[in-house]
C-alpha positions, 0 to 999 in steps of 0.5 A: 767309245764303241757300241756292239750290236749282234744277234743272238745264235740260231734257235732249234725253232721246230714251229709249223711250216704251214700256219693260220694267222691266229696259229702265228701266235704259238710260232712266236712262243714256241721260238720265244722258247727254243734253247739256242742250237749248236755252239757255231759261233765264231771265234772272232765274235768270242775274242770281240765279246772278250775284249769289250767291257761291258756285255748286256743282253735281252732278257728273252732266251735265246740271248741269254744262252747265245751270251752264254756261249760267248763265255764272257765275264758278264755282270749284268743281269739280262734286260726286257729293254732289249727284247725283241719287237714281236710279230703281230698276228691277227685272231683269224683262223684261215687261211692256212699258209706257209709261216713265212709268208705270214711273217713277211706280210704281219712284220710288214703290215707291223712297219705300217701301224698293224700290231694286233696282240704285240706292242706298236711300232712306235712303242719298239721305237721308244724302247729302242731310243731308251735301249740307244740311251742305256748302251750310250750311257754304259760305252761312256761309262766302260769304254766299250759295250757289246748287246746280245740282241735281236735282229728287228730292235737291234736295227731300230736301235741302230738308227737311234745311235746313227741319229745321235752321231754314232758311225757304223752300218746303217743297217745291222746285217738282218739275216743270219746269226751271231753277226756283230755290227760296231758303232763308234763315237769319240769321247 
């Protein structure tokens, strides 16, 4: 059986390179937002997604236009257990500083316990033991399952197949787009 995890394609995010963290909020929904950029997906990862049995995807747009691209038979309606965990932002409004550091330091805060206006660490943490249990169910099922998902649930998820026994990368690759990572477990 094979499970495949991969992040979706690069969105044409254009949010503001200077932020407040309350400003942080518009950042995510206008990312949430973007169309996917480009068609600069690898041939490889389309034959992969032709060869599995079974694609899902969150339900969250940049997966589904990214599956889109793949141009795979997929059945399955897209999936909110999948979605991405977001980023947390507190309702301050200064100090204005570049978008980046504010989403290194609230995602980090986030892996602490800090989840102002978004769901808690713990929560994604379910949700991606739940997500863990879906794929595993379906790779049973058709043998193999690709998930066009995110760079944060993708890696919690990774952990839950990890912990259930399933090999692969302990740690999807987190930077970048369209990367897949394969977790195997014989039958």
């Amino acid at each position: 059986m094979q499970i495949i995890l991969v992040r979706h394609g690069r969105p044409d995010h254009g949010g503001a390179s200077w932020s407040t963290p309350a400003g942080m909020k518009t950042w995510v929904e206008r990312y949430n937002a973007a169309n996917v950029v480009g068609h600069e997906r690898p041939e490889a990862l389309k034959q992969l997604a032709a060869s599995a049995e079974m694609v899902v995807c969150s339900s969250l747009l940049r997966c589904v236009e990214s599956r889109d691209h793949l141009h795979c038979e997929c059945s399955s309606e897209p999936d909110p257990l999948f979605k991405e965990a977001h980023l947390p932002h507190p309702d301050w409004r200064f100090p204005l500083m570049p978008s980046r550091f504010w989403r290194l330091a609230f995602r980090t805060a986030w892996f602490f316990g800090f989840a102002s206006n978004t769901e808690p660490v713990k929560e994604s943490r379910r949700r991606a033991s739940a997500a863990a249990d879906k794929l595993i169910e379906l790779a049973e099922a058709h043998g193999s399952v690709l998930l066009m998902g995110h760079k944060i649930m993708n890696a919690l998820i990774a952990t839950e197949l990890r912990r259930r026994g399933w090999r692969g990368p302990a740690m999807p690759l987190l930077s970048g787009y369209w990367h897949p990572s394969r977790y195997h477990k014989s039958p």
